[in-house]
N, C-alpha and C positions, 0 to 999 in steps of 0.2 A: 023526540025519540024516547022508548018506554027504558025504565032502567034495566029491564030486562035484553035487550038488546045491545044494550051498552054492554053488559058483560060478557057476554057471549065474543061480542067481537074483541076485547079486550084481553080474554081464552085464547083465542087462535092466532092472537098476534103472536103473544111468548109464545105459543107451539110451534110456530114457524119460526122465532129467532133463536132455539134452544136445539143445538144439534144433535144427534140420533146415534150415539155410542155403543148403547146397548150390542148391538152383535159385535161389535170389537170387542168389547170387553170379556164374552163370551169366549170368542178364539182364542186370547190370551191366556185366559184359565185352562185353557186345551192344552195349550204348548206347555205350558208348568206343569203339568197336571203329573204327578209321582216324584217330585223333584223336595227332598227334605234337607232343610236348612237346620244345623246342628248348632244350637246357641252357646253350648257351655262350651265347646271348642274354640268360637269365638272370642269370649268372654275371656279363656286362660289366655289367649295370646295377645289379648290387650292388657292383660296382669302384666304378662312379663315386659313386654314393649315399655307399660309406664315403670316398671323397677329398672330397667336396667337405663332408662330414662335419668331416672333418681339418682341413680349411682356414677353416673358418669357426672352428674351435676356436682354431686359431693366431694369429687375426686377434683374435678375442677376448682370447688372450694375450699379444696384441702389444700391444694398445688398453690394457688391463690393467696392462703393462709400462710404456709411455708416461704414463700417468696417473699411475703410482708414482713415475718419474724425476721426470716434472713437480711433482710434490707435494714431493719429496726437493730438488728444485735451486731452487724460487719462495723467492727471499727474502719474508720477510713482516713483517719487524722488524729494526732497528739497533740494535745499543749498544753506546756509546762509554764510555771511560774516559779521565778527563783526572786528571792531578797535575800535570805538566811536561809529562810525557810524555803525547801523546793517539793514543792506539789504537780503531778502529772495530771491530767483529762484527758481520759479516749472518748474521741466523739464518735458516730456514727452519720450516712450524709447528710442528716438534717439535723446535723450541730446539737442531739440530742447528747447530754454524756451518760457511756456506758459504764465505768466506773472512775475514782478520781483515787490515785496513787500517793502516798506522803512517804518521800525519798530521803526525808532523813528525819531526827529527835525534833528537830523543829516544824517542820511539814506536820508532824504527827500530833504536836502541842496545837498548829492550827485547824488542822483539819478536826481535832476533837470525836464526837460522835455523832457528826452531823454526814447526812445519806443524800447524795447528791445524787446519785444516779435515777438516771431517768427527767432528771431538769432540764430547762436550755442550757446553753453553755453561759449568757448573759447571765443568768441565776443564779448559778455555779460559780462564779466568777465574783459575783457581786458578795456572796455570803463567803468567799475564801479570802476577799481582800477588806471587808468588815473585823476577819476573825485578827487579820496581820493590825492592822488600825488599834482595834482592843489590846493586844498581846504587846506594843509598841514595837515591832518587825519594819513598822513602816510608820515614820515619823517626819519632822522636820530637820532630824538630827541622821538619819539614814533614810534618803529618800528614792532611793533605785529599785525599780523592778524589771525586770527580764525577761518580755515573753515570747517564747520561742513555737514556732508552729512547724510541726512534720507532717506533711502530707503529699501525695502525687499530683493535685493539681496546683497547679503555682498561683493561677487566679485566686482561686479559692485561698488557699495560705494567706496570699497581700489581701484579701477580702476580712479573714479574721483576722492579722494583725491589726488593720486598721477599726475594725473594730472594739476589740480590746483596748488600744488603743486609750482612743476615744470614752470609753468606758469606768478604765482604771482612770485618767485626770481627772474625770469628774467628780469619781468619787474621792479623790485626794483633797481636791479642791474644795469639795463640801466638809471636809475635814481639817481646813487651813491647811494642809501643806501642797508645797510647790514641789511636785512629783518633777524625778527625773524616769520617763517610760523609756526602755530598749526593746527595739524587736527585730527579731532577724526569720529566717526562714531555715530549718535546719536541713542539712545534707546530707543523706544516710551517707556514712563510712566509717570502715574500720577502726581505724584509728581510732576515732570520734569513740564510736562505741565501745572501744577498749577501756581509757580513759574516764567516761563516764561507770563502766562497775569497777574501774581499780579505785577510783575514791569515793562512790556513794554520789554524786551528782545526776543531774540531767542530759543528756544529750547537749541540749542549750546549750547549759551554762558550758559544758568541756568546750565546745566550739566556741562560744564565746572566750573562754580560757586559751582556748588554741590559738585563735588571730592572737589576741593580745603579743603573745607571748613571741609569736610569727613574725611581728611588726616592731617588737622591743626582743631581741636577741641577748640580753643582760638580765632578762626574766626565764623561769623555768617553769615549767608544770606544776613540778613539784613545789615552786614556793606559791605560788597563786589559786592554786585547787579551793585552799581552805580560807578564798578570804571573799567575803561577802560581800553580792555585786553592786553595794555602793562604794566599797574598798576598788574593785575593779574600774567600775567606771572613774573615779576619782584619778587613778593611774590614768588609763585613758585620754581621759581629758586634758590631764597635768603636761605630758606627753605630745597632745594633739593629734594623737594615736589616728592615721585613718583605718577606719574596718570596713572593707567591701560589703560585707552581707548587712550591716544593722543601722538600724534607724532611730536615732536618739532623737528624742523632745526634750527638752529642760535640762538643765543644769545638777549634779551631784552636790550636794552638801556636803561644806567642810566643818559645820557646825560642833564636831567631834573632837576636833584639832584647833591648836594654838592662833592656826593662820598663818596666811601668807607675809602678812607686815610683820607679825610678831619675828617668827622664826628669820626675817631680813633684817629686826632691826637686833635683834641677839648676833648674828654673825659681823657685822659691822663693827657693832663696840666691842667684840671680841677682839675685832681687826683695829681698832682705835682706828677709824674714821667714820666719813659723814657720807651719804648716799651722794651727795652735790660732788663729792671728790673722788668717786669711780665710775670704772665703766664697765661696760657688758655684761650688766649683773644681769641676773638669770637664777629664777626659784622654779624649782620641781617638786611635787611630789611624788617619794618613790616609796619601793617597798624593799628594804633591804635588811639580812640577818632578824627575817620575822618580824622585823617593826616599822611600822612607816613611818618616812623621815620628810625633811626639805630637805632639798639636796641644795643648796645657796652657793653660787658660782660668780665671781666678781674678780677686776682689774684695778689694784691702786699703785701709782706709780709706776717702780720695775717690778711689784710683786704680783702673782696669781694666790688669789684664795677659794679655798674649797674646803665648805663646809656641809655635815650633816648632822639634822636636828631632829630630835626625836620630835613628830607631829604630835603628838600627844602630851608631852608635858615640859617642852621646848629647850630641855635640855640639850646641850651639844653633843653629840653621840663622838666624833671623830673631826677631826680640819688637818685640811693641807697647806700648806704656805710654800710658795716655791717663786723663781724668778721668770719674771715674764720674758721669756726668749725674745719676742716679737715688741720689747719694749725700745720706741726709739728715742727718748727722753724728753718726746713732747706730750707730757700729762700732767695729771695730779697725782702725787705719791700719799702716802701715806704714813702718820705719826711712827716712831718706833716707840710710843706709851700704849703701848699692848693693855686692853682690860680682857682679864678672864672669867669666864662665867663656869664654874663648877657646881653641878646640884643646886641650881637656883641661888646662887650664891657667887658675888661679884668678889674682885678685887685689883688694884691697878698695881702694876710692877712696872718699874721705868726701868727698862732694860739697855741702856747706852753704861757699859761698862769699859771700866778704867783699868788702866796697867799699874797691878797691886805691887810695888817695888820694882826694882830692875830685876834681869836675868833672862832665862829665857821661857821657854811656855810651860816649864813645870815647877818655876817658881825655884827652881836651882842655877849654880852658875856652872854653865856646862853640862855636856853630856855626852856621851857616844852615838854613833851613827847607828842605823840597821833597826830593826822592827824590836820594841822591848817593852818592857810596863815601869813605870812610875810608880814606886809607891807614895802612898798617902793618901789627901782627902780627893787629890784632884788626879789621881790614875789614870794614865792614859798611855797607848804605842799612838809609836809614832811609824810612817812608811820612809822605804828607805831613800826617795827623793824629796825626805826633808832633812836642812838644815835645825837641829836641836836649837843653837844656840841664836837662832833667831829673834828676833825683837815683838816678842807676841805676847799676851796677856796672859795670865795664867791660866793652866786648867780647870784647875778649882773655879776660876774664876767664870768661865767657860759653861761648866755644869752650874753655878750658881744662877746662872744665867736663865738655862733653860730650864731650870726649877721654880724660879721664882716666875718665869711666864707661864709653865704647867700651872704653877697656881696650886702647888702638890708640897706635903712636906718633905724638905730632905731626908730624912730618917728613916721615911717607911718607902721609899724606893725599892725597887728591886732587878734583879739583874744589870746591873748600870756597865755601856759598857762606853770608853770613849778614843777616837782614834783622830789623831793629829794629822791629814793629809791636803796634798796639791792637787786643786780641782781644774784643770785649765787655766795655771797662773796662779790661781786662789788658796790662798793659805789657809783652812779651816777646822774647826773643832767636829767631829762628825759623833752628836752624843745619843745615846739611849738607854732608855730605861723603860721600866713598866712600874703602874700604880693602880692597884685595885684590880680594874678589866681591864685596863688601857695599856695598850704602848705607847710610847714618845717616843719621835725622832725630831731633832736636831740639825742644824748645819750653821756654823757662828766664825763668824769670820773672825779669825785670830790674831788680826791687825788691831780692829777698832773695836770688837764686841760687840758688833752688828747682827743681829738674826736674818739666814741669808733665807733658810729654809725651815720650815714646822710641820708636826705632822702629830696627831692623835686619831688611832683606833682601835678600834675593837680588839682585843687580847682574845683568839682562836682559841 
């Protein structure tokens, strides 16, 4: 076949597979045909479509914006740290802090000029308990901290306590001291919140202050406010104090103070005896008249002693001596060679006195009945269910008595007063004075010149 035939049929194939449009397309131009389409009309209402597009987007991301600030700035939780020094954190929900508070001269000494806000709270926390470390707020000689969490979810709170936690040991620990941590959860109230601005504290620490004081009924607000929550805990513990809301790790240091042996074995040889020769002895530390003492509590023989020792420079603040009711005369008693400890300063008085001459208890022979005074060195009334002319030691001798166990000079005594009475049977010297701060009291059996009862304290 010529190539001219080849094309030809090769033409009429595509004319016959290509379909025949043309007068359709004709009609359609008929049917449109006057019909005008307005562009710029078009155009302005796709403007406004896509702005007001825009605008609702922006709003969106403004609302969006807003909602993110407000979630970033809503405080949602407090915590505080007390030692001395009491510092607040407002967190926000993601334990960001939004600013950190320093609630008193100390808080203010550690906080310094450092700008916590906007840290985690771990960061915060870390450079606030760096700054107590440096400052020596937290040592091995005060080693309590207190941190106290307010917020409404309660998971959350035990999630940051435990955290904190966790956090402060450590870094005590990288610091050699053996941290005692507290933490509690705090409880919006009244009270609470009264307490905390009548003395400058935290919330915490006033609730902390509050059980205490809740669980020991011999403490008040007002003496405990101002003492620092290794002074607190140390009470506590002394105590055995239970507190429902807090949770203690580690032990308080006594590092400050004389000790427990010390301040037991001052009250013994004050007692002239041996720990082997009493019983139900019992050491406290308390807080009393502003100072914290041992309170040292012991059985020798028929007597009760009761002592308190200043913790801090182990001097005997005040002692009781009195008869043990409950004594059935099966024990160990105790020497009547009294040593005294005054201002670090010993000395031994054997105190078994002697009937100085004959007569009666005021070293005269005779006397009249009825309530009256004695002159001279050993003055004294007598009640009027005594016999004067009884077989009793002298007065003087009486007051000498309980001078030389005061461990005090006679001379600079004052107020001395002394009264000759029947105690249940007992024939007694009942003497006092005062020396320096102190009171003395007395009770001297007027038979043998036996010291029945003692007592030194505090001059109000």
């Amino acid at each position: 076949m010529k190539n001219s035939e080849i094309k030809h049929k090769v033409n009429k194939a595509f004319s016959n597979a290509a379909p025949d449009i043309f007068d359709a397309v004709l009609r359609d131009c008929d049917t449109g045909k006057g019909t005008v389409i307005d562009m710029k009309k078009n155009r302005k209402s796709l403007i406004i479509k896509l702005v007001a597009s825009a605008a609702a987007v922006v709003l969106l991301a403004a609302a969006a914006l807003t909602g993110i600030y407000s979630y970033l700035r809503t405080p949602v939780s407090t915590v505080s740290l007390d030692v001395n020094p009491g510092i607040e954190l407002s967190l926000n929900k993601s334990d960001r802090v939004l600013s950190v508070t320093a609630l008193n001269s100390d808080g203010a000494a550690i906080l310094g000029d450092m700008d916590l806000a906007g840290t985690d709270l771990e960061t915060a926390v870390n450079a606030l308990i760096g700054s107590m470390l440096k400052n020596g707020y937290l040592s091995d000689i005060s080693n309590s901290i207190l941190i106290s969490v307010d917020g409404d979810n309660a998971q959350k709170n035990a999630q940051i306590q435990k955290q904190l936690s966790v956090v402060i040991n450590s870094l005590l620990q990288n610091n050699e001291v053996e941290g005692a941590v507290l933490t509690q959860s705090v409880t919006t109230d009244a009270n609470i919140q009264a307490l905390a601005e009548k003395y400058g504290i935290s919330e915490g620490k006033a609730q902390f202050v509050y059980e205490i004081v809740n669980a020991n009924p011999r403490y008040t607000v007002d003496e405990l406010a101002a003492l620092s929550v290794n002074e607190l805990n140390l009470i506590s513990q002394s105590s055995q104090t239970s507190l429902n809301n807090v949770t203690s790790a580690g032990t308080a240091s006594e590092k400050a103070y004389v000790g427990v042996e010390a301040a037991k074995s001052t009250a013994l040889s004050y007692a002239g005896v041996s720990e082997a020769s009493v019983r139900e002895l019992d050491v406290e530390l308390e807080y009393e008249n502003g100072v914290m003492v041992y309170d040292v509590e012991f059985k020798a023989g028929a007597v009760e002693y009761d002592f308190n020792i200043n913790a801090s420079t182990g001097e005997i603040i005040d002692y009781k001596r009195e008869h043990d009711d409950d004594y059935s005369g099966n024990g160990n008693g105790g020497s009547q060679n009294n040593t005294s400890s005054q201002n670090g300063t010993s000395s031994s008085q054997n105190n078994t006195s002697s009937q100085n001459g004959s007569g009666n208890a005021y070293g005269q022979n005779g006397g009249s009945s009825g309530s009256q005074t004695q002159n001279g060195d050993g003055s004294c009334y007598y009640s009027d269910d005594i016999i004067p002319e009884g077989n009793y030691i002298a007065a003087k001798t009486a007051k000498q008595t309980a001078i030389d166990h005061a461990g005090v000079p006679g001379a600079d005594i004052r107020e001395y007063k002394c009264v000759l009475e029947n105690d249940d049977g007992v024939i007694l010297y009942e003497i006092e004075f005062k020396y320096n701060n102190y009171e003395y009291e007395y009770e001297i059996n007027a038979t043998d010149g036996t010291i029945i009862d003692s007592s030194r304290e505090w001059d109000n």
